[in-house]
LOSENU-850356 format. One record per residue: residue in one letter; y, x, z of N, C-alpha, C in turn. Coordinates in steps of 0.1 Angstrom, whole numbers, padded with zeros to 4 digits, always signed. Layout:
N
aYXZYXZYXZ ...
***
This chain:
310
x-0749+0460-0150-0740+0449-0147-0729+0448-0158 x-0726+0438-0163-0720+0431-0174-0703+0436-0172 x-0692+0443-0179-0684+0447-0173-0671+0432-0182 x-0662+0426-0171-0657+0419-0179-0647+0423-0182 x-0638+0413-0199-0628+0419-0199-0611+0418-0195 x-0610+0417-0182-0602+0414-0174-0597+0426-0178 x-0603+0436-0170-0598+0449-0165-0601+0461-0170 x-0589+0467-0180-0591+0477-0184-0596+0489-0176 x-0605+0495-0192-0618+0506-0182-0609+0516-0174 x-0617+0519-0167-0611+0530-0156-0603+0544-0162 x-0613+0548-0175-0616+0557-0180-0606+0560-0188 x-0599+0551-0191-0586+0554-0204-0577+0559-0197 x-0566+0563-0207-0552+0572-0202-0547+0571-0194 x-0540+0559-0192-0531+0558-0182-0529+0541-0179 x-0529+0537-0168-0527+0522-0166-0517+0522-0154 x-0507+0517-0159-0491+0515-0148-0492+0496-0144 x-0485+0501-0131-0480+0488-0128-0468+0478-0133 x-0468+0466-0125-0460+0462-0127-0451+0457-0116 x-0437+0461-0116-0434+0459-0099-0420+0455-0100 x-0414+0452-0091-0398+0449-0086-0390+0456-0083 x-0376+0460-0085-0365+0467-0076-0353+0460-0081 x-0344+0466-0068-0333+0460-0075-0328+0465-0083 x-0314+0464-0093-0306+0463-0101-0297+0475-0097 x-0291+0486-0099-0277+0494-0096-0267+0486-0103 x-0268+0482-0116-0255+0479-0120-0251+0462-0117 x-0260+0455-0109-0257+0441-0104-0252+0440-0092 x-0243+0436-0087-0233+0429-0076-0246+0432-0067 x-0241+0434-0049-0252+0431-0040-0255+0415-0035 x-0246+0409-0042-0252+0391-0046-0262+0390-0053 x-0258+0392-0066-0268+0392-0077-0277+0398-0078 x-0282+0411-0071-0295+0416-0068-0304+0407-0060 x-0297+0405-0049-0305+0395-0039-0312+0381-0046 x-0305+0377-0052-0306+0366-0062-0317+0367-0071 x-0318+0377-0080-0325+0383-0091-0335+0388-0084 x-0339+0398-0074-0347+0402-0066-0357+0386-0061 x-0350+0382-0057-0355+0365-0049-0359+0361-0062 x-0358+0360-0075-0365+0350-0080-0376+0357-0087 x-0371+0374-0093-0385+0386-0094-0398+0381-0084 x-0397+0384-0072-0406+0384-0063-0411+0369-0062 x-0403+0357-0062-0409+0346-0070-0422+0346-0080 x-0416+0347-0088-0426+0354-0099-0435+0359-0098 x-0434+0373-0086-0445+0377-0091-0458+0374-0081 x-0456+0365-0069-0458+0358-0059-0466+0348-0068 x-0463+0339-0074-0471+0328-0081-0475+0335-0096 x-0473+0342-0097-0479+0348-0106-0494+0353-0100 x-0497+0360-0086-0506+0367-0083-0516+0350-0075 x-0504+0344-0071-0515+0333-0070-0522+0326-0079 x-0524+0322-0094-0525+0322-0105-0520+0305-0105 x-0507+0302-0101-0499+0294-0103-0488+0294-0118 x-0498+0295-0124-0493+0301-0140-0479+0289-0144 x-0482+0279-0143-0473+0267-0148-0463+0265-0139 x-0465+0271-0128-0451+0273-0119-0443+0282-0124 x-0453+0293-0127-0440+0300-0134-0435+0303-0147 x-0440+0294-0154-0432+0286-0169-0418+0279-0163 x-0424+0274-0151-0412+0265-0151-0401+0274-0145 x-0404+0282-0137-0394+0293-0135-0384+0301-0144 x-0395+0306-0155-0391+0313-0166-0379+0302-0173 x-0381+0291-0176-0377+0281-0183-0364+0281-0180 x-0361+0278-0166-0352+0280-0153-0340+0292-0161 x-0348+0299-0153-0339+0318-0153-0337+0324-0159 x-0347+0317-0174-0345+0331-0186-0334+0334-0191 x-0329+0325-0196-0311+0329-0202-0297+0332-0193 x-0304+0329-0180-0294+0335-0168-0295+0352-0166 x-0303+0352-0165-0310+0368-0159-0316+0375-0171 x-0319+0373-0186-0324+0377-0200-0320+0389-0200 x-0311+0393-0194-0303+0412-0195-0311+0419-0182 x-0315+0416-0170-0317+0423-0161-0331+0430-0159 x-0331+0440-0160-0344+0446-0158-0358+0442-0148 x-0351+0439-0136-0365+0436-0125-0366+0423-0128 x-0357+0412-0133-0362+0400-0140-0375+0401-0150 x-0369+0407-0161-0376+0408-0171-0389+0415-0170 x-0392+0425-0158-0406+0432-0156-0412+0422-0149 x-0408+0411-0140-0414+0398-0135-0414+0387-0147 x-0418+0390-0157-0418+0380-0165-0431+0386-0177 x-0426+0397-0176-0439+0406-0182-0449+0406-0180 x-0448+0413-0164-0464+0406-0157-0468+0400-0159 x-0462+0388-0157-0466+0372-0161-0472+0373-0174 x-0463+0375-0184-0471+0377-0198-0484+0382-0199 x-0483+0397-0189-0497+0401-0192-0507+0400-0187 x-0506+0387-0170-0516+0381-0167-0520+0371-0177 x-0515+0363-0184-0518+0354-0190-0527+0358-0199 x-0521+0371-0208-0531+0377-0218-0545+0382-0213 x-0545+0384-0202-0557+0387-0195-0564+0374-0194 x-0555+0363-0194-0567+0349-0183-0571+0341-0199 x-0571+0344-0214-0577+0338-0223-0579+0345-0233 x-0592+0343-0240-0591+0349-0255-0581+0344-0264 x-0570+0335-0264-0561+0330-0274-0548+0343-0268 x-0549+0353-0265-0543+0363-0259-0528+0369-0274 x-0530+0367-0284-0520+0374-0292-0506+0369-0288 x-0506+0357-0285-0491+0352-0283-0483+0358-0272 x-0493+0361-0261-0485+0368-0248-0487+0385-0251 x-0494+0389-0262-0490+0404-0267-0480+0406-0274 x-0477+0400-0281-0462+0396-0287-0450+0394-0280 x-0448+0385-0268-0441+0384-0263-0438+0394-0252 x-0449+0399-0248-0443+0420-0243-0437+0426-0252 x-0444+0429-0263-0438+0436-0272-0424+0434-0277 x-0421+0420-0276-0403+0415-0281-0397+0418-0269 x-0397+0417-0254-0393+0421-0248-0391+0434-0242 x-0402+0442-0246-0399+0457-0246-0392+0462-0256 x-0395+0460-0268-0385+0464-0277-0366+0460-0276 x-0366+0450-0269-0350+0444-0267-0344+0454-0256 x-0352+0458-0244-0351+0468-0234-0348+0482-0239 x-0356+0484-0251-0359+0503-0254-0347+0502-0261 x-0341+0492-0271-0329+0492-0277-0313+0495-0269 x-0316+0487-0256-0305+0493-0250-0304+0501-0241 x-0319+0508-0237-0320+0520-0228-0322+0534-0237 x-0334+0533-0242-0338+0547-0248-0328+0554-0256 x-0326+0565-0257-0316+0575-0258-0301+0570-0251 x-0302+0562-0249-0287+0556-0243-0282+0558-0225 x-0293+0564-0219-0291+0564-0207-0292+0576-0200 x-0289+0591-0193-0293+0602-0195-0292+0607-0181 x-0290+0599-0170-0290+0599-0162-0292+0586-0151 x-0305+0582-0148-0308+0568-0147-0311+0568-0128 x-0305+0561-0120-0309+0558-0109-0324+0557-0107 x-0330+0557-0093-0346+0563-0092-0348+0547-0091 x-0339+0538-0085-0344+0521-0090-0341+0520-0103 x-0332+0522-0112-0333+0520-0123-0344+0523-0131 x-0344+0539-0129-0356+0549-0135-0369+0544-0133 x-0373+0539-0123-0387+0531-0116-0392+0518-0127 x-0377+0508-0130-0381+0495-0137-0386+0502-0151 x-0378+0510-0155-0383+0513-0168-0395+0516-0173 x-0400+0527-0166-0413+0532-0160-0425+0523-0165 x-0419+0510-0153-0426+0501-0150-0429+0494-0165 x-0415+0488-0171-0416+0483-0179-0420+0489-0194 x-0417+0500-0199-0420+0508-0209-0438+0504-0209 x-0447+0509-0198-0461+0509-0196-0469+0498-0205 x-0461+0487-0202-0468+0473-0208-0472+0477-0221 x-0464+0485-0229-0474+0480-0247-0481+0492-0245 x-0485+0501-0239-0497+0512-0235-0509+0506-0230 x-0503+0494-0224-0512+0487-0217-0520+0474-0226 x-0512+0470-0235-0515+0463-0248-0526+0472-0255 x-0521+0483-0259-0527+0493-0268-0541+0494-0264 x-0540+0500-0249-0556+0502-0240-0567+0489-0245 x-0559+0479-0240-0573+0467-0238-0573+0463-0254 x-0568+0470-0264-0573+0467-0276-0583+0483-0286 x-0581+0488-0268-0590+0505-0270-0586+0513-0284 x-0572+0508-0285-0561+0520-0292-0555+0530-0285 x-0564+0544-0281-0562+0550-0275-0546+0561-0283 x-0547+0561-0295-0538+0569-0299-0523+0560-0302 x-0525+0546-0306-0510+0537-0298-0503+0539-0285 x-0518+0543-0274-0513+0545-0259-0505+0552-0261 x-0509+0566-0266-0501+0580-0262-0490+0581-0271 x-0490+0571-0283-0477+0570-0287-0464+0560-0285 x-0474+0557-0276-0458+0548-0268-0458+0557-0252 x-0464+0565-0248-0460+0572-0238-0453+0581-0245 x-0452+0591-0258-0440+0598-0259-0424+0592-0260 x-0424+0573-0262-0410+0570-0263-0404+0572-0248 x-0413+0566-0237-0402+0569-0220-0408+0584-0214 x-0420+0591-0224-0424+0604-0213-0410+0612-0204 x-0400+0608-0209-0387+0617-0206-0385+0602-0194 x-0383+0593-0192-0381+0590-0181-0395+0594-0166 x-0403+0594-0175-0411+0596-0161-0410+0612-0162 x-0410+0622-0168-0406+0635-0166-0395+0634-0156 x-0386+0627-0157-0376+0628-0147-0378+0622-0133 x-0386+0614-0131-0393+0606-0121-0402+0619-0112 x-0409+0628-0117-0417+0635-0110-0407+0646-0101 x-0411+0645-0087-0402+0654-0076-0392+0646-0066 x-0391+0632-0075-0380+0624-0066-0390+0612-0057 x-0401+0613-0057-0411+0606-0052-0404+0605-0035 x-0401+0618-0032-0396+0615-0013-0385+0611-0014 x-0376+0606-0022-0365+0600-0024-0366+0582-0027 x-0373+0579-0030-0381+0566-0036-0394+0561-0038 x-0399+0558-0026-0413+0554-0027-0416+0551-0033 x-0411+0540-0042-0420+0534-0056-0424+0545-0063 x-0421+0552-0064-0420+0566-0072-0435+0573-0069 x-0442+0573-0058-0450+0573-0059-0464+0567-0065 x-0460+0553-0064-0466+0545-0073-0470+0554-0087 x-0459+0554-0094-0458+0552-0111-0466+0569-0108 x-0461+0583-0104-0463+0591-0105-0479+0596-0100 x-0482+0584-0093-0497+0589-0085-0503+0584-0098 x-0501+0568-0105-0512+0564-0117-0514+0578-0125 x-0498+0581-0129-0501+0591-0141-0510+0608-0138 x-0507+0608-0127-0515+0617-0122-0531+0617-0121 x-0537+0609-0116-0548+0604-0114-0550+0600-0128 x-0544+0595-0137-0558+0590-0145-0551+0599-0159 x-0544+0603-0160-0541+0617-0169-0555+0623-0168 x-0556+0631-0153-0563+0638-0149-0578+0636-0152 x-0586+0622-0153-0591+0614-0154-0602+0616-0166 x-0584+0610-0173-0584+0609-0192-0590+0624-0196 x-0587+0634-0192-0590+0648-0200-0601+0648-0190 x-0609+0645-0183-0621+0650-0179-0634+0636-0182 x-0627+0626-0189-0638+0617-0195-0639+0616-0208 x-0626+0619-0213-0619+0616-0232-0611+0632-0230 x-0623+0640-0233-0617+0660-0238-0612+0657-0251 x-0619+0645-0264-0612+0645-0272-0596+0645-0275 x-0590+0639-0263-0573+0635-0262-0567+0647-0257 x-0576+0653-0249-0565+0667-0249-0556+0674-0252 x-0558+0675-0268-0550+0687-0276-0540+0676-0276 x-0537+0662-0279-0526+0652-0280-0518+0649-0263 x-0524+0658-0250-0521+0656-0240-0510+0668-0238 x-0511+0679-0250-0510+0692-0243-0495+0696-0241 x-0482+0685-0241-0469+0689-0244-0469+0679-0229 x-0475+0672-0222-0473+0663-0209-0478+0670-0198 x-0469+0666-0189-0478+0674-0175-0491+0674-0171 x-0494+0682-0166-0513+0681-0170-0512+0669-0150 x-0525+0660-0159-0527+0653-0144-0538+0662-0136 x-0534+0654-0124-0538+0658-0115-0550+0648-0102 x-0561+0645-0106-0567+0636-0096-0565+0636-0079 x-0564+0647-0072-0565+0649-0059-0550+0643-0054 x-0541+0647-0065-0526+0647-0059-0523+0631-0066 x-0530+0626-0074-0527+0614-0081-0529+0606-0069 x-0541+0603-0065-0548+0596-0053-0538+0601-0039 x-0534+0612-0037-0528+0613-0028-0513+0604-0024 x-0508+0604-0039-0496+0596-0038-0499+0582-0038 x-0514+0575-0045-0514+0562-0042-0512+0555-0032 x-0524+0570-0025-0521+0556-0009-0511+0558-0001 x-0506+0570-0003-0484+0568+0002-0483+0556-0003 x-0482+0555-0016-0479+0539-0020-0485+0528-0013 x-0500+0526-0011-0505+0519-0007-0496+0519+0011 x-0491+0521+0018-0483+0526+0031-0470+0517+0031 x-0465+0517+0019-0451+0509+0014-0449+0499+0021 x-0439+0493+0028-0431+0483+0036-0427+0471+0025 x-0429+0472+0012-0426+0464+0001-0440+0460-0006 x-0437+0449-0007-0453+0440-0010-0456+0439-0025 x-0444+0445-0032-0451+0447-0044-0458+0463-0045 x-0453+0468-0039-0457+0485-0043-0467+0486-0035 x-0471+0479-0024-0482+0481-0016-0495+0475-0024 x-0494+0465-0027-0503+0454-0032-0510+0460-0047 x-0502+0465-0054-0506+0473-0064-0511+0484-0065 x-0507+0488-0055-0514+0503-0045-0532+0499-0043 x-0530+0493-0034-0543+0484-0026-0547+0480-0039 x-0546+0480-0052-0555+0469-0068-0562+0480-0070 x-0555+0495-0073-0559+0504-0082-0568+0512-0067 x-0562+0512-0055-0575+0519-0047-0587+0510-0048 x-0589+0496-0050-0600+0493-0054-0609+0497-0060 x-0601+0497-0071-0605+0493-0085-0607+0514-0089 x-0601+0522-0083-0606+0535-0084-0621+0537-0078 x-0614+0534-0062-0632+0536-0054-0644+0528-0063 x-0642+0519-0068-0654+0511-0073-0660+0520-0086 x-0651+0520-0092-0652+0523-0107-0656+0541-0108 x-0649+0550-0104-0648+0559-0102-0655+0567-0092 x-0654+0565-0080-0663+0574-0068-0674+0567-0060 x-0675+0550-0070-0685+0546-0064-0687+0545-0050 x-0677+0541-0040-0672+0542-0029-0670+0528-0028 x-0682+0518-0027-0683+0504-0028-0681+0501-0012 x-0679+0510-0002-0669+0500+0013-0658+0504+0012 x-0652+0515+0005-0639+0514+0009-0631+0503-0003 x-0639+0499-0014-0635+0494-0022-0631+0479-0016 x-0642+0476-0012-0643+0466-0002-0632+0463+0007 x-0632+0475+0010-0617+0477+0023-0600+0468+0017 x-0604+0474+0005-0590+0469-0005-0588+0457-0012 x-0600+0452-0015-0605+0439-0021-0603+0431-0013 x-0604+0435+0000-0606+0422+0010-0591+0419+0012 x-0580+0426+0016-0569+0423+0017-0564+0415+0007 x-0563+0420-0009-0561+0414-0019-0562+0399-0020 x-0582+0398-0021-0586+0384-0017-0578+0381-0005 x-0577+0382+0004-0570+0374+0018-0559+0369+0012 x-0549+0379+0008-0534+0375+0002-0538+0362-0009 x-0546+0368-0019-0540+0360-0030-0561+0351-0034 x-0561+0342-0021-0579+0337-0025-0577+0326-0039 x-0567+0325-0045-0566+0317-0060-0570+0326-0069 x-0566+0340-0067-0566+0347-0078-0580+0350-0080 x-0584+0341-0096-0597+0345-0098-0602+0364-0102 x-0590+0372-0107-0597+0382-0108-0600+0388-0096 x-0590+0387-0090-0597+0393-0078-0608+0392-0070 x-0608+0377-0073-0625+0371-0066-0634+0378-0069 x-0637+0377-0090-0645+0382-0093-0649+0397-0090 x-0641+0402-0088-0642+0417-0084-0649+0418-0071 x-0641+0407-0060-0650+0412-0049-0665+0400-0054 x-0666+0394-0059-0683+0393-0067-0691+0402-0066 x-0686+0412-0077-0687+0425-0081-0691+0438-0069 x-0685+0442-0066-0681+0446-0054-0699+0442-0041 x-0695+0433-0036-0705+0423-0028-0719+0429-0036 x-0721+0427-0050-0731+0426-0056-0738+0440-0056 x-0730+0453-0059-0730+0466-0054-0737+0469-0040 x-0731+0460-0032-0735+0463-0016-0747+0459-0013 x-0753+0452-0021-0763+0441-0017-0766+0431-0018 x-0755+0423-0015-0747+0409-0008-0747+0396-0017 x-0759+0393-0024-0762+0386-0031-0760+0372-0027 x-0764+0373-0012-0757+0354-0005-0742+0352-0009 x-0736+0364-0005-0721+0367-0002-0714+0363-0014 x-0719+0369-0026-0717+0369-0045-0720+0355-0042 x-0730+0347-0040-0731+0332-0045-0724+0325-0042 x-0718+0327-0026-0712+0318-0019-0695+0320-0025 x-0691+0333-0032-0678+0333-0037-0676+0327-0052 x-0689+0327-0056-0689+0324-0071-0684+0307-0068 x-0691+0303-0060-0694+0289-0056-0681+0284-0054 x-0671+0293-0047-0655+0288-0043-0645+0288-0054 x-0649+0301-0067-0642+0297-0078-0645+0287-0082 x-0657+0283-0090-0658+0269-0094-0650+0258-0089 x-0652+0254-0077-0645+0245-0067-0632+0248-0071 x-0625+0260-0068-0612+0256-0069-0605+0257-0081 x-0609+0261-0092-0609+0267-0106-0607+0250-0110 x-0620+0244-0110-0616+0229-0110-0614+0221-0109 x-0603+0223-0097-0593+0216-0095-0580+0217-0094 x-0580+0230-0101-0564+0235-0106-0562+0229-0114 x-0544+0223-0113-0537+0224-0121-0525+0227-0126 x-0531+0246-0125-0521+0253-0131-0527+0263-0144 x-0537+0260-0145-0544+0269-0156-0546+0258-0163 x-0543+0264-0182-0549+0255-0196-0563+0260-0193 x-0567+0245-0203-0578+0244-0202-0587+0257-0212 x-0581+0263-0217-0585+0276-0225-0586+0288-0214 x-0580+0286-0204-0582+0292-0192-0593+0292-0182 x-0594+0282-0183-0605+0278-0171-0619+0276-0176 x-0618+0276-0191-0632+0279-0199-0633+0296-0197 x-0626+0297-0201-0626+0317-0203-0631+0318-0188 x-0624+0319-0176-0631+0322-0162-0645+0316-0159 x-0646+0304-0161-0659+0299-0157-0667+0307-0166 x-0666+0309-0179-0675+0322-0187-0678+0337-0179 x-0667+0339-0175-0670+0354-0165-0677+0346-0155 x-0673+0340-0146-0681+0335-0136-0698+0329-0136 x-0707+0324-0151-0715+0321-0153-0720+0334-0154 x-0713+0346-0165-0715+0358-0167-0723+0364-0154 x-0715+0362-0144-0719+0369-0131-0730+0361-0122 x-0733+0349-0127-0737+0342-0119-0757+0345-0126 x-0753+0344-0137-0769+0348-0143-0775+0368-0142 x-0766+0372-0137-0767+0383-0135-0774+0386-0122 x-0772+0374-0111-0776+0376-0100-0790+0368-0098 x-0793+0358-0107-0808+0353-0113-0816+0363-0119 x-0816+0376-0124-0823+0385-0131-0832+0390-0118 
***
């Protein structure tokens, strides 16, 4: 089965999220506010209402340009986009200008960082690792994990103090762990970081996955997918998580494609046709994806669709 390139392989280092908190140093006005238009964001962002949230960005950028859970809802975005076309350099660039504006007035400058503070950064730092990965620069990853490893070294143990904390601490666990048991080559470059851990990685996910907050859950529920499938070959419980996903967000074509994927695993070859059949439909009649978009998906979707003709 043809693997698309949406979704970085299972198998690499480390893949973090992207998520919301509030602010410590913003008024409890202005958190609410900035929080409310974050989760905007990342709400039509997961719907693949892309052009809504241009107009958003367009809106809030020079309002909110300093705030952290702003700017990680704007990233996402960036890095959905770089996922939904091959004309992808412009939105790798535009992470990279805004992580570098972030490390400028955080890194070494902060030495004692709130567990919501400490969490966005986490969050945010990940993105050009995450660049690095899907361009299978494995040794870029690990050298942009030594500029925040000292924020998430500080993150490990405050997990029962801050849920999200499980999030960020379960990925690195789990696919640390992962990384040295699929890529032994990375090791000796692993050996000054805490060694992962798969059992305890996965344990903290689905704490996360548990979460009363719909970003840290929902992200939770991506990567239990996207582990059971890829990983333990655990194609119902994958299912299990896929389906919620799809329920929440049925625009979002990666996630369709996955439960494609998924379905196709099980058997469910009516099931794969009949969903392939609903992207198309609604794929072309969006209009919130460029048309360099909607070529690129219908390509994975043809991808998958002749796969099921063999």
């Amino acid at each position: 089965m043809k693997v698309f390139r949406l979704m970085i392989p299972i198998e690499l280092l480390i893949v973090f999220c992207a998520l919301f908190s509030k602010q410590s140093t913003a008024s409890a006005t202005d958190c609410i506010k900035i929080n409310a238009v974050a989760e905007e964001i990342y709400i039509e962002t997961y719907h693949f209402r892309f052009n809504k949230v241009d107009s958003l960005i367009s809106v809030y950028d020079s309002k909110y340009k300093d705030d952290l859970s702003y700017n990680l809802s704007v990233i996402n975005f960036y890095w959905w986009k770089l996922l939904s076309s091959k004309q992808n350099n412009k939105y790798a660039e535009l992470i990279s200008e805004r992580i570098e504006t972030i490390e400028a007035k955080y890194i070494k400058r902060i030495e004692k960082p709130e567990n919501d503070q400490l969490f966005l950064l986490i969050s945010i730092f990940t993105f050009n690792a995450r660049v690095n990965l899907i361009n299978n620069s494995y040794f870029g990853a690990i050298s942009n994990l030594s500029k925040y490893y000292s924020f998430l070294e500080i993150s490990f143990g405050r997990e029962p103090e801050y849920n999200p904390l499980y999030l960020t601490s379960g990925l690195y666990y789990f696919f640390a762990g992962l990384a040295k048991k699929r890529t032994p080559f990375l090791s000796p470059l692993l050996y000054f970081y805490t060694p992962g851990n798969m059992d305890l990685g996965l344990k903290f996910i689905r704490k996360a996955a548990t979460s009363d907050r719909r970003e840290i859950r929902e992200e939770a529920e991506y990567f239990l997918m996207k582990i059971n499938f890829e990983v333990f070959k655990n194609n119902s419980e994958s299912a299990f998580y896929c389906n919620k996903l799809t329920e929440k967000y049925p625009e979002n074509i990666l996630f369709q494609l996955y439960k494609v994927k998924i379905e196709l695993a099980l058997g469910n070859q009516k099931e794969a046709k009949g969903i392939i059949g609903r992207i198309e439909t609604n794929m072309k009649s969006s209009n919130q994806l460029t048309f360099d978009e909607k070529e690129y998906y219908l390509k994975l979707v043809k991808s998958e669709y002749d796969y099921i003709k063999k």
